[in-house]
C-alpha positions as CSV (number, residue, x, y, z in Angstrom):
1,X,42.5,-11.3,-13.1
2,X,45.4,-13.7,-13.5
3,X,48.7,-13.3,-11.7
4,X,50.6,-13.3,-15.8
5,X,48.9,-10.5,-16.7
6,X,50.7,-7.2,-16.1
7,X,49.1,-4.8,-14.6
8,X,49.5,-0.8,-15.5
9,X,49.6,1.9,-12.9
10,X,45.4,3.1,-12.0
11,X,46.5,6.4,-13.7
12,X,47.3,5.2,-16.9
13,X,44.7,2.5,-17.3
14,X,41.1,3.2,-19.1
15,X,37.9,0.9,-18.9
16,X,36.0,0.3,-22.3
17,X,32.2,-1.0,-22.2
18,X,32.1,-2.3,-25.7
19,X,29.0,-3.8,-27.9
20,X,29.6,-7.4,-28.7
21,X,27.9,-6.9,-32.2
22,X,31.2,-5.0,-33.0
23,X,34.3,-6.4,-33.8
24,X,37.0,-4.5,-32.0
25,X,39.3,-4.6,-35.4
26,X,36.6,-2.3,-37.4
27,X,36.6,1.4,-38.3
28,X,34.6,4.0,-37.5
29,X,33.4,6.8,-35.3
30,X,32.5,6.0,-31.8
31,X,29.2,7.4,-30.3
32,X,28.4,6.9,-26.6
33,X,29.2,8.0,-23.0
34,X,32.5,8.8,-20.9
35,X,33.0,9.1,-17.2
36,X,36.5,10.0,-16.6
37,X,38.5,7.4,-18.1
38,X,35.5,5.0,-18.2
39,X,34.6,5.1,-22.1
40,X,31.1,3.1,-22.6
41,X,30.6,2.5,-26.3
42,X,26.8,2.8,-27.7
43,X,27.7,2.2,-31.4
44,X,30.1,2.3,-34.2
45,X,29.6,4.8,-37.2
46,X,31.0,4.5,-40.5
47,X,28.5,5.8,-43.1
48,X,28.4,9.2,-41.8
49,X,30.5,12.5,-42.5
50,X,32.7,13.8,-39.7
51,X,30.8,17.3,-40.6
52,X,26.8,15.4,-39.9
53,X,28.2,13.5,-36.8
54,X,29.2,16.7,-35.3
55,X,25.5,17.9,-35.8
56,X,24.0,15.2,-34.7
57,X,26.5,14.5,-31.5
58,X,25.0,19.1,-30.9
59,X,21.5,17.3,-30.9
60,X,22.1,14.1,-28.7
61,X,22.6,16.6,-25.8
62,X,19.2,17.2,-25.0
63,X,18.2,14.3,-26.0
64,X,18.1,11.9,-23.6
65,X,17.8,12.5,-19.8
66,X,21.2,11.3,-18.3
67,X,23.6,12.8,-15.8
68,X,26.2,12.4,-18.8
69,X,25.1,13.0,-22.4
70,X,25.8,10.7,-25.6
71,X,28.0,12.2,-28.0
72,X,30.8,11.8,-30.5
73,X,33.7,9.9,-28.4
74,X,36.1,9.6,-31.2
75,X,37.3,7.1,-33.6
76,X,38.2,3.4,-33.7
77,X,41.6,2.4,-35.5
78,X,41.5,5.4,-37.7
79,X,43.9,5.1,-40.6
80,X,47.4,5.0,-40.3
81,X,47.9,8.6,-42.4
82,X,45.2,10.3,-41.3
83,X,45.5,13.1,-38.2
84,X,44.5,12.4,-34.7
85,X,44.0,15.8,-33.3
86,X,40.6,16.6,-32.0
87,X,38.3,18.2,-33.9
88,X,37.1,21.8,-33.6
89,X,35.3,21.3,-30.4
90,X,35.6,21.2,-26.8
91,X,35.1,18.1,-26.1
92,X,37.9,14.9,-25.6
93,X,38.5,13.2,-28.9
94,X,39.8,9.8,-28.7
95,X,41.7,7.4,-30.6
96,X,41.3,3.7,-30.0
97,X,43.8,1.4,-31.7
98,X,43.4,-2.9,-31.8
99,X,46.7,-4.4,-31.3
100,X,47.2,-7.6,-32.9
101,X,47.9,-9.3,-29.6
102,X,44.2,-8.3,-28.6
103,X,45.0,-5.5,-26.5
104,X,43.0,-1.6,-27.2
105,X,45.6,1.6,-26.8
106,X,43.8,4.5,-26.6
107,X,45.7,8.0,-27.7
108,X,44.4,11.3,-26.6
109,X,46.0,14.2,-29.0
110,X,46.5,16.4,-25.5
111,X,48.7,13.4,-24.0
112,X,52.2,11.8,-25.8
113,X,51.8,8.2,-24.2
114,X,48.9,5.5,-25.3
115,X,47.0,4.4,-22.8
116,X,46.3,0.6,-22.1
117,X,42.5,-0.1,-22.0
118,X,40.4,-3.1,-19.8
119,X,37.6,-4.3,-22.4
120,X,34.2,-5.3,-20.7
121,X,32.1,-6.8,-23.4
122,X,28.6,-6.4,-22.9
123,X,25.5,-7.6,-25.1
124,X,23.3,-4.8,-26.0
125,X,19.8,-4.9,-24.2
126,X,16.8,-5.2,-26.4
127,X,14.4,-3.0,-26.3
128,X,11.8,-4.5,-28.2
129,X,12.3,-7.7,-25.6
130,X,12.2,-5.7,-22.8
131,X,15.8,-6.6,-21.7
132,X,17.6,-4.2,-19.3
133,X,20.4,-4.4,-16.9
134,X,20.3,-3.4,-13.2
135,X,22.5,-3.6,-10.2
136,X,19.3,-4.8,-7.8
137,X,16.8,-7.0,-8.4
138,X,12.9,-5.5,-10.5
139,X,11.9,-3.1,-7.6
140,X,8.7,-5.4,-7.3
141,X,5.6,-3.9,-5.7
142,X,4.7,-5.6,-2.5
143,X,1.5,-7.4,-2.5
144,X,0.8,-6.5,0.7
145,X,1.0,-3.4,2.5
146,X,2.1,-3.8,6.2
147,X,0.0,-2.5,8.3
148,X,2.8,-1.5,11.4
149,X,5.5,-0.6,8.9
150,X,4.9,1.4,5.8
151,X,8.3,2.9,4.7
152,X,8.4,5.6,1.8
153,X,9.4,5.4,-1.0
154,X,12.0,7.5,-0.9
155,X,13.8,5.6,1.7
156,X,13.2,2.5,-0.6
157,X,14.7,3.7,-3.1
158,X,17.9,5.2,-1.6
159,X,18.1,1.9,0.2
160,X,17.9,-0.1,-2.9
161,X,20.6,2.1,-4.6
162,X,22.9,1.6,-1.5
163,X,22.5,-2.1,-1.4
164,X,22.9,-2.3,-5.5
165,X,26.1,-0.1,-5.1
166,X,27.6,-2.5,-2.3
167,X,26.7,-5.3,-4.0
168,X,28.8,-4.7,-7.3
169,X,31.3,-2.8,-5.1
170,X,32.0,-6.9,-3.7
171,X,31.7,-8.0,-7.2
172,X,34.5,-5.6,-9.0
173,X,37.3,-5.5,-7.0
174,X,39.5,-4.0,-10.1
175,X,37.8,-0.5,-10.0
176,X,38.8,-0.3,-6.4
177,X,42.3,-1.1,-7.4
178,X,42.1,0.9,-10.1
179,X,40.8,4.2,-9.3
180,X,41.8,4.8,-5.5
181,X,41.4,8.6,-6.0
182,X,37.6,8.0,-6.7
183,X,36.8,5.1,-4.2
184,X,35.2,6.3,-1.1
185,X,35.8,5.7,2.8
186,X,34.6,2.0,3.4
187,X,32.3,3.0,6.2
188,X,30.5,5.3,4.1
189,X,28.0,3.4,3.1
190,X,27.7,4.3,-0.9
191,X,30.7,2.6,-1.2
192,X,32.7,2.3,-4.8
193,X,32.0,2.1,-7.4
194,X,29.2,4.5,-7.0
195,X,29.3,5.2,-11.2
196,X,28.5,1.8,-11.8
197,X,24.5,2.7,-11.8
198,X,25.1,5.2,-14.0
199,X,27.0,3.1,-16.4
200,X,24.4,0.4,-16.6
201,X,21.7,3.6,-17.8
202,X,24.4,3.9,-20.8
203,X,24.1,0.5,-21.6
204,X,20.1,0.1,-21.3
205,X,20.3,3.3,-23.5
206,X,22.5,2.2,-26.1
207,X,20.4,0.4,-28.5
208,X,17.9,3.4,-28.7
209,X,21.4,5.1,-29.6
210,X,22.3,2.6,-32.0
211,X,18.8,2.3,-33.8
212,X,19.1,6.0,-34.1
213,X,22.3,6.3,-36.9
214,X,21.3,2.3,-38.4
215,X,18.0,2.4,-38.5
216,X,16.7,1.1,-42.2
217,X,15.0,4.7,-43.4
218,X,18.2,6.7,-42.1
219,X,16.8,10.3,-41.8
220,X,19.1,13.8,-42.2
221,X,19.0,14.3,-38.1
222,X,19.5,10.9,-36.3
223,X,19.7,13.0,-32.9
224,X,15.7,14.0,-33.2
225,X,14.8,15.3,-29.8
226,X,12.7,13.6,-27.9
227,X,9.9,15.9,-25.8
228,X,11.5,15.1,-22.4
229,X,8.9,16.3,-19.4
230,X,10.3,18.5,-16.6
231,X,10.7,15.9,-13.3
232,X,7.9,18.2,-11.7
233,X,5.9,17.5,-14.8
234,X,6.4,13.5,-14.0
235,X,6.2,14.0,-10.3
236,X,2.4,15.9,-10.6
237,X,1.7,13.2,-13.1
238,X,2.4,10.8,-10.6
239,X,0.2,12.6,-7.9
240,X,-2.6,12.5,-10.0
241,X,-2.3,9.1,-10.5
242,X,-1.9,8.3,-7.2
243,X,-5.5,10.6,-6.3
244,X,-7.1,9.2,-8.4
245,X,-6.7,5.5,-7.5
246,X,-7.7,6.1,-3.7
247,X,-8.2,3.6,-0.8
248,X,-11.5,2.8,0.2
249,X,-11.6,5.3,3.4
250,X,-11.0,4.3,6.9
251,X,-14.4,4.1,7.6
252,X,-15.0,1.4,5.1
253,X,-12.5,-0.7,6.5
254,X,-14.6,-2.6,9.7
255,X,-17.4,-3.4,7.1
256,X,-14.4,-4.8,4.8
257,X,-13.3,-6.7,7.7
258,X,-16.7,-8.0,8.0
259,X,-17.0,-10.1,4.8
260,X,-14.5,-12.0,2.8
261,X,-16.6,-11.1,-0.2
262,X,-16.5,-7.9,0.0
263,X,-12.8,-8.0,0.6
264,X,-12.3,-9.8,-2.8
265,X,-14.4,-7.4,-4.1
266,X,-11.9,-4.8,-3.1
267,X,-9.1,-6.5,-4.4
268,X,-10.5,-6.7,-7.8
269,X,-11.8,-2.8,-8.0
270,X,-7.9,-1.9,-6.6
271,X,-6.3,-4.2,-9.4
272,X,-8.5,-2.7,-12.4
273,X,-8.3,0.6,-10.9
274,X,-4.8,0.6,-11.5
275,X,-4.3,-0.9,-14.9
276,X,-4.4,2.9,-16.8
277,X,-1.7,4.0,-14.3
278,X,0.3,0.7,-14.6
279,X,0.1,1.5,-18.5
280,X,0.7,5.2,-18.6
281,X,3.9,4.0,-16.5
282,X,5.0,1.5,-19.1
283,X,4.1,3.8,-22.1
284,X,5.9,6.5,-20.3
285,X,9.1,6.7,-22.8
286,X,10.6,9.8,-21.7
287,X,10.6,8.1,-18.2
288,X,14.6,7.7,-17.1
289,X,13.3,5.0,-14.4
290,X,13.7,1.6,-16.5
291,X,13.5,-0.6,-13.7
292,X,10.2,1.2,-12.5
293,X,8.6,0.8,-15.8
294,X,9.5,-3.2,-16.2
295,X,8.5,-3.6,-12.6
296,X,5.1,-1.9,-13.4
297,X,5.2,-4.2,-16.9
298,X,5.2,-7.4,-15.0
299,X,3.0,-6.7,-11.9
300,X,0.6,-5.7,-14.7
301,X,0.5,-8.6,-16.7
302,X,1.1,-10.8,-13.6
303,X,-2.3,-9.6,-12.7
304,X,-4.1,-10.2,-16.0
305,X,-2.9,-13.7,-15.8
306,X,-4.0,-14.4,-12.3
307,X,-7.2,-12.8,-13.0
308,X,-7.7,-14.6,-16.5
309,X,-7.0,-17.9,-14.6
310,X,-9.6,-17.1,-12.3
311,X,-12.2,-16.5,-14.3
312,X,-11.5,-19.9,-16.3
313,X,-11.5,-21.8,-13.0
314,X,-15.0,-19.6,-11.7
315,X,-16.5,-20.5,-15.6
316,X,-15.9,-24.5,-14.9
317,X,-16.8,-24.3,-10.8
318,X,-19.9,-21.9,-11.9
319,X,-21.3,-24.4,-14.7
320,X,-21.0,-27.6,-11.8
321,X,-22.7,-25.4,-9.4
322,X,-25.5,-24.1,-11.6
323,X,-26.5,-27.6,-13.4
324,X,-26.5,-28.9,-9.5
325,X,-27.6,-27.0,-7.5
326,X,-30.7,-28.7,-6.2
327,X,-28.3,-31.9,-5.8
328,X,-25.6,-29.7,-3.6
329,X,-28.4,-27.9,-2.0
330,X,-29.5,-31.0,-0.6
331,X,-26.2,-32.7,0.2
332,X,-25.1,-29.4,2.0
333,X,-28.7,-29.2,4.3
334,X,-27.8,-32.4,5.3
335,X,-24.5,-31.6,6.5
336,X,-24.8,-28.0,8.1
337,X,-27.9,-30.0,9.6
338,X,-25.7,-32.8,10.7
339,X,-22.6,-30.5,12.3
340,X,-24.0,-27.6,13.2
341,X,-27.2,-29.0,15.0
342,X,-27.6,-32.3,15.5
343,X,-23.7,-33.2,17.0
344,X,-23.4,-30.0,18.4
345,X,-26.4,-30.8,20.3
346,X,-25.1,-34.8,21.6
347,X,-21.6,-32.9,22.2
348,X,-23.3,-30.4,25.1
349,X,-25.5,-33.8,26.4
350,X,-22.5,-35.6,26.6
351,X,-19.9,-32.3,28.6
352,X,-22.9,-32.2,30.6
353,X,-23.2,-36.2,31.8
354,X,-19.8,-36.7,33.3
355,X,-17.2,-37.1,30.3
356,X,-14.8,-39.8,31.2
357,X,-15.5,-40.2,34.3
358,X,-15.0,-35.9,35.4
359,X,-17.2,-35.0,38.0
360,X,-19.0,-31.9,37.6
361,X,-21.1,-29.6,39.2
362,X,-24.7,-30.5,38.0
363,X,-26.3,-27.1,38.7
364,X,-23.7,-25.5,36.5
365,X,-23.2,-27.8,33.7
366,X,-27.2,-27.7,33.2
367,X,-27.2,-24.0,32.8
368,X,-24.3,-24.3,30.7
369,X,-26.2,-27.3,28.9
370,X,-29.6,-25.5,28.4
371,X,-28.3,-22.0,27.5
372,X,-26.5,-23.6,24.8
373,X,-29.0,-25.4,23.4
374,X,-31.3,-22.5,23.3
375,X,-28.9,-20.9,21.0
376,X,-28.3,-23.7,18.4
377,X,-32.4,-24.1,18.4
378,X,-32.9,-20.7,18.1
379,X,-30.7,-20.1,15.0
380,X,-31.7,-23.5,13.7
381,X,-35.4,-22.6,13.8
382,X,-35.4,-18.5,12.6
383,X,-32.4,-18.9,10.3
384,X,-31.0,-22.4,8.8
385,X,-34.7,-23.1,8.4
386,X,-35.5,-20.8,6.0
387,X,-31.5,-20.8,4.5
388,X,-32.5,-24.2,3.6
389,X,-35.4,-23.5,1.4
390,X,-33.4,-21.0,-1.1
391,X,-30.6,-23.3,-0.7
392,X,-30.8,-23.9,-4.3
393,X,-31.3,-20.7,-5.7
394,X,-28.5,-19.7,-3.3
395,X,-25.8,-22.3,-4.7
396,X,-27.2,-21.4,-7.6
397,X,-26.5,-17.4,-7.6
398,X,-22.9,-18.5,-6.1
399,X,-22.4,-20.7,-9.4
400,X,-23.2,-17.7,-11.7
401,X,-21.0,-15.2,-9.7
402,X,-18.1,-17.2,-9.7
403,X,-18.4,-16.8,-13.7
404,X,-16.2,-13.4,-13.0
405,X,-14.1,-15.8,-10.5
406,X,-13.5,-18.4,-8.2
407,X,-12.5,-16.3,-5.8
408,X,-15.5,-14.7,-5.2
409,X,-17.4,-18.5,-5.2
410,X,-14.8,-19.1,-2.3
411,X,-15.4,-15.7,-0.3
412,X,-18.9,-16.6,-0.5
413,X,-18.5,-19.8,0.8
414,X,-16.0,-18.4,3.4
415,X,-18.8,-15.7,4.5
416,X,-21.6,-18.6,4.6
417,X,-19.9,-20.6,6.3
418,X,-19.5,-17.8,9.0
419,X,-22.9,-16.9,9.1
420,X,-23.9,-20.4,9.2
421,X,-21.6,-21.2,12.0
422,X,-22.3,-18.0,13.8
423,X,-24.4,-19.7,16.8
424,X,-21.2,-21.4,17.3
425,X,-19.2,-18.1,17.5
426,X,-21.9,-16.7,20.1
427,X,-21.3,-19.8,22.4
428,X,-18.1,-20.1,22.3
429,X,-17.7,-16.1,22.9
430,X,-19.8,-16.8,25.9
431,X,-17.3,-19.3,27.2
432,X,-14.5,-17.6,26.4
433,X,-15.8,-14.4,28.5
434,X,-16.6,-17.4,31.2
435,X,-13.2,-18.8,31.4
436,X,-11.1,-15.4,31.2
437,X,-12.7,-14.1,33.8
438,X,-12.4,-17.5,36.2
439,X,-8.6,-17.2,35.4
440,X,-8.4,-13.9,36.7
441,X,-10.9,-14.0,39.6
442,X,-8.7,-17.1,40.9
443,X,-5.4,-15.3,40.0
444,X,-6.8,-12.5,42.4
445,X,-7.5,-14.7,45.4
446,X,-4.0,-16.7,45.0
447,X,-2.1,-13.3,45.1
448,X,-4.3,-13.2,48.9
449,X,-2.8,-16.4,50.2
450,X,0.6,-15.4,48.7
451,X,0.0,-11.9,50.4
452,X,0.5,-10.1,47.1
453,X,-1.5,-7.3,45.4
454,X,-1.3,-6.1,41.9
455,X,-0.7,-2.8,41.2
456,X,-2.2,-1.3,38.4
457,X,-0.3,1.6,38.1
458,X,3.2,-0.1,38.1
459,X,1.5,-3.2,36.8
460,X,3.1,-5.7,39.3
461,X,2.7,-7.5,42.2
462,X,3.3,-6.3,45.5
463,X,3.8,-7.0,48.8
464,X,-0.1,-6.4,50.8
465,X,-1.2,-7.0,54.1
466,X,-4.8,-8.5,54.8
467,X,-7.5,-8.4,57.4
468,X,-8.0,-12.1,58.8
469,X,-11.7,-11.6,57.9
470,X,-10.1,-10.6,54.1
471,X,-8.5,-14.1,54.4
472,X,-11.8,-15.9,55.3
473,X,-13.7,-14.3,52.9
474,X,-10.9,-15.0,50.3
475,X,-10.7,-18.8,51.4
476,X,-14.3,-19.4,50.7
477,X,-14.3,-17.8,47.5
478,X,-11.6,-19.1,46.0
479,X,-12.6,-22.8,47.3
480,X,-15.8,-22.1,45.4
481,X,-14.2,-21.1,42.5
482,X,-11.9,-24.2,42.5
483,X,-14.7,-26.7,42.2
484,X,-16.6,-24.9,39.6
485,X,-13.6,-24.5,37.8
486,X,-13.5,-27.8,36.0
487,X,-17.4,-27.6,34.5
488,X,-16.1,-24.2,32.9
489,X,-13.0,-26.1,31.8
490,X,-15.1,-28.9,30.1
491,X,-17.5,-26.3,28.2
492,X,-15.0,-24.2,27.3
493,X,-12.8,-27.3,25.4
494,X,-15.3,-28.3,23.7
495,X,-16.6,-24.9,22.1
496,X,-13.1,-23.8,21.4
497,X,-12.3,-27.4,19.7
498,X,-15.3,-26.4,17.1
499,X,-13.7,-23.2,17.1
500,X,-10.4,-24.2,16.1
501,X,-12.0,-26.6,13.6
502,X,-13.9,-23.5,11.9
503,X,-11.0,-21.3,11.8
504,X,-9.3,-24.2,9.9
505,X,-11.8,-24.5,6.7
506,X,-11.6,-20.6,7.0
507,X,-7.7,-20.6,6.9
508,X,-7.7,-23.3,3.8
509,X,-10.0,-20.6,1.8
510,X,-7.8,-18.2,2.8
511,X,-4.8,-20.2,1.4
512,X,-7.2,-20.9,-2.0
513,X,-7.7,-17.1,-2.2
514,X,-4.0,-16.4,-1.7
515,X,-3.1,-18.6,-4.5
516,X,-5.7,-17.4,-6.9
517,X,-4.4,-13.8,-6.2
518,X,-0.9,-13.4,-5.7
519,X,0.6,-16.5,-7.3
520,X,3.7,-15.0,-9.5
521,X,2.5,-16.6,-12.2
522,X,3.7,-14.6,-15.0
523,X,6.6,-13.1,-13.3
524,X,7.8,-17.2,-13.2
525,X,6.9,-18.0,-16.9
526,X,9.0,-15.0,-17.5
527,X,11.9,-16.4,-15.5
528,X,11.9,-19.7,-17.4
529,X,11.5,-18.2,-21.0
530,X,13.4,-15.0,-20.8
531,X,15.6,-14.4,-17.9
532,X,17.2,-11.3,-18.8
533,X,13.6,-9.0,-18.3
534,X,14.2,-10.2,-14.8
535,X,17.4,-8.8,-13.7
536,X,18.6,-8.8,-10.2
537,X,22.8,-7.6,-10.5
538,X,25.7,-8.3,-12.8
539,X,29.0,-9.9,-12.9
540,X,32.3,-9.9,-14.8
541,X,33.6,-13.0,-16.5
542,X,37.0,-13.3,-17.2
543,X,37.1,-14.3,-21.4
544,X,40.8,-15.1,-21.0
545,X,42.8,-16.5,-18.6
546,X,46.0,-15.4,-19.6
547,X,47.0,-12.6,-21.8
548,X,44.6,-9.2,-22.4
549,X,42.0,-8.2,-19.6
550,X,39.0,-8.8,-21.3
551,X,35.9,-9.5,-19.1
552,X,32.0,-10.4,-19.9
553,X,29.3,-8.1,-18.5
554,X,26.8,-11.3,-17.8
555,X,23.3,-10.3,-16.4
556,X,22.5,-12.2,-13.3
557,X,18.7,-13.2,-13.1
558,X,16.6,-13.1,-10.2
559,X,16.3,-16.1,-8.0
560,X,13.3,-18.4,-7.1
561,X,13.2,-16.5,-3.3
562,X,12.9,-13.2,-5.0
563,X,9.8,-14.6,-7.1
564,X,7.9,-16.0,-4.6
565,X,8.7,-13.6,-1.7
566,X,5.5,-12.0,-1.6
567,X,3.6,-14.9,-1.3
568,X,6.0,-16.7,1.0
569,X,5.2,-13.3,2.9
570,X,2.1,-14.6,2.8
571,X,2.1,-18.1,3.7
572,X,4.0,-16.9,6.7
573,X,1.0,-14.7,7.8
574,X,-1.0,-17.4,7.5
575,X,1.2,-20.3,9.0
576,X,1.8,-17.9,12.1
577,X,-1.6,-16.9,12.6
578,X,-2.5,-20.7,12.3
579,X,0.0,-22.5,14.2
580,X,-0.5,-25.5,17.0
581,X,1.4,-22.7,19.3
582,X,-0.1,-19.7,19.1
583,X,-3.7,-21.8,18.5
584,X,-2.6,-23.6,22.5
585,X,-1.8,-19.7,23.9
586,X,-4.8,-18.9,23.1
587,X,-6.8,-21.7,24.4
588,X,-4.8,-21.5,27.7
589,X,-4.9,-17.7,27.9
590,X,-8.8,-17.6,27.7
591,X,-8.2,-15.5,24.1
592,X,-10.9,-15.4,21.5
593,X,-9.1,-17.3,18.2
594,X,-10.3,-15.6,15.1
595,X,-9.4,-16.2,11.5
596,X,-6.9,-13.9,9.7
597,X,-8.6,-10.7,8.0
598,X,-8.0,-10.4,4.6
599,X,-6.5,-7.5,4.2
600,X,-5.2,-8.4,1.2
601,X,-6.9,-6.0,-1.0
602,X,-4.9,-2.9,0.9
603,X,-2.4,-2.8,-2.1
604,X,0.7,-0.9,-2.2
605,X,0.6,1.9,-4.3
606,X,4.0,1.5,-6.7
């Protein structure tokens, strides 16, 4: 607020939330909300008898489901003769008077002085846009529920309201100034203006207010009740919602973990599953929880989107697969025949026959050589074999599948690909078992030269004392061990470098399936088109920089970082579970490297 402008004493001053469709110079009878001498104006009456406002103002009570009611405030630059007493009722009646110089004095008949008035100007929210106002940004369901952390949704909430309340408190530093009395201590952490929240449920309300006493047909009772539902009514709706939209069980969830199909799978039947929830939720009129209802309005359509994208993609995918399917059958034989077999098999000759120049141990890497090979013939010969005679017919199944997706076509090719590759898995297990326990068998007998002994109980190293035949018999292990050591080292690079490779093409599916299911595809058209359904605050623009405090309510939208949090959430998953690092800690650590379960159909419940 500018330095020129005088400012009255926080006792005398009054804060007026006023529709810009009004001009402050009309007449009329004001119907909204007050909270102390916070006066938010719904809409302005002037075709209706003092006598049938006083009705309808009895009616508004019950109404609508507010910690404050709607009723009949008082009247705006009433007429110069006429009296400015209260009616017979026991409510406050106002007066509200428009100085020339742009300034509001509000009279109450029980006090002799006028009181100066702060305007905010705020534009009504639309209803039939779905506009609103709110303090935080669209309580968005996660995508994702975490599987270490799960907090309620109580605590969510409460946390939410805090954060909102803060938020504005940094915002609007006049109601501080202005209304010490009410401010509270600034370690507590609902800290002023902790009426703010409900203020912004006056505005959201106030075109349902307005539409009631200008709607075209006017009726006799413009303050109809509405059926409002007991909370406990709501909150066993809500239970029975949540029932009957269960989790696959526990027991379900190693077989999910098993297939990538299947997992898609789930994530379909939990999105459909919850579409009659999502839209008793938006239907839900008597429901005071705006924010819940456009948050469950755009995670709703935001899924039919994704999912109509999907199938348009799976419909041109499934028609290239199906009309070639004897030409990709064929191409793909020779492949899988070429990198799973054949190269696999000159990769083992060639670890065995002294790579660069490595001496190894011949006995060793023959076993290691042979062992291996009788696993890659062995899967070749009972199961590629006969894959690759319904080869076709298999493409061609995945083509007409993929007609109700993409995704599934690429959790199919995610699960062949495993199955394919699954010789590869049991060799590489094998020399990941190998060189794990060759780490710790060594780390044993250096902990005898050092004179050191681990301690399971404390789990450390301790201080020991050894035989000299303990030393020997140490020395001669451990000098075996050393020269064996590098034919494991050889065997085991090589698997785990096919390894890593597979877990690659598996991660790039897994970023394709990400995409197809959680891009905010709606929720960022929305953002482009129509900001204000995506509120995340609001702020206060000074209209004037000298004379009259007037200010702006504005609606702050939410940012690009709120939209794509969820998937950012999950590109992190799969960046960190992917990364050169943590990929090289596992290869040194003797770890098994496995791709990232897909655990994305475990959906939060909103």
């Amino acid at each position: 607020m500018p330095e020129s402008t005088k400012q009255p004493s926080s006792s005398q001053t009054c804060h007026v939330f006023w529709p810009s469709d009004y001009p402050l110079d009309a007449t009329g009878y004001l119907i909204g909300w007050q909270i102390d001498k916070v006066f938010c104006v719904a809409t302005l009456v002037e075709n209706y008898s003092l006598t049938s406002l006083h009705r309808s103002d009895r009616d508004l009570d019950g109404s609508l489901d507010h910690p404050h009611n709607a009723r009949l405030l008082g009247q705006l630059n009433p007429p110069a003769n006429s009296s400015s007493s209260p009616p017979q009722s026991d409510r406050e009646w106002i007066a509200i008077k428009y100085q020339p110089e742009g300034i509001l004095k509000i009279k109450n008949p029980q006090e002799e002085d006028e009181e100066e008035s702060i305007v905010m100007i705020y534009d009504r929210p639309s209803i039939r846009k779905h506009h609103f106002l709110s303090l935080r940004p669209l309580l968005k369901p996660s995508l994702v529920v975490s599987q270490n952390n799960q907090p309620s949704s109580s605590s969510t909430s409460a946390s939410t309201q805090r954060n909102g309340n803060k938020s504005l408190a940094d915002k609007i530093k006049l109601f501080d100034q202005l209304y010490p009395h009410l401010a509270m201590s600034p370690s507590h952490d609902n800290s002023h203006p902790r009426e703010m929240s409900t203020i912004i449920k006056f505005i959201n309300s106030s075109e349902e207010i307005h539409n009631r006493f200008h709607k075209k047909n006017k009726s006799k009772d413009p303050g109809r009740k509405k059926t409002i539902k007991k909370p406990s009514q709501q909150q066993q709706e809500g239970k029975e919602d949540h029932e009957s939209i269960e989790a696959l069980p526990n027991q379900l969830d190693l077989i999910l973990g098993l297939s990538t199909f299947l997992q898609q799978f789930n994530v379909r039947l939990v999105e459909i599953s919850s579409w009659p929830s999502r839209y008793r939720k938006i239907t839900r009129e008597e429901d005071a929880d705006l924010s819940g209802r456009r948050a469950e309005y755009v995670m709703l359509f935001n899924t039919l989107w994704l999912i109509a994208n999907d199938i348009i993609f799976g419909r041109t995918s499934g028609q290239i697969l199906m009309e070639n399917s004897d030409l990709l059958a064929a191409w793909l034989e020779y492949h899988l025949q070429t990198y799973t077999v054949t190269l696999v098999k000159k990769a083992l000759h060639w670890t065995n026959s002294y790579p660069v120049g490595l001496k190894l141990n011949d006995q060793l890497g023959q076993a290691f050589c042979s062992c291996s090979n009788m696993a890659v013939d062995f899967w070749h010969i009972y199961v590629l074999k006969h894959a690759y005679l319904i080869l076709p017919k298999m493409i061609w199944t995945v083509g007409f599948v993929s007609l109700f997706g993409n995704t599934f076509a690429l959790a199919i090719a995610s699960d062949f690909l495993t199955i394919a590759t699954f010789h590869l898995w049991i060799i590489y297990r094998l020399f990941t078992f190998i060189f794990d326990c060759q780490l710790r068998f060594l780390s044993v007998l250096f902990n005898i030269f050092r004179g050191r002994k681990y301690n399971v109980l404390r789990k450390r190293n301790e201080p020991a004392t050894y035989q000299l035949d303990q030393l020997i018999l140490g020395t001669i292990l451990f000098t075996l061990a050393i020269f064996l050591f590098p034919t494991i080292l050889a065997f085991y690079i090589l698997t785990s470098t096919t390894r890593v490779l597979i877990v690659w093409v598996h991660g790039i599916i897994g970023t394709g399936l990400s995409l197809l299911n959680h891009f905010p595809l709606f929720v960022l058209m929305l953002r482009l088109k129509d900001p204000a359904r995506l509120p995340s605050g609001v702020c206060f623009i000074p209209l004037h920089d000298h004379g009259p405090a007037k200010f702006k309510l504005q609606n702050v939208p939410v940012g690009l970082s709120w939209i794509f949090s969820d998937y950012i959430s999950l590109w992190a998953n799969l960046t960190s579970h992917y990364s050169p690092r943590l990929l090289l800690y596992h290869l040194c650590s003797g770890k098994p490297i496995a791709p990232l379960t897909t655990r994305a159909a475990a959906y939060k419940r909103p």
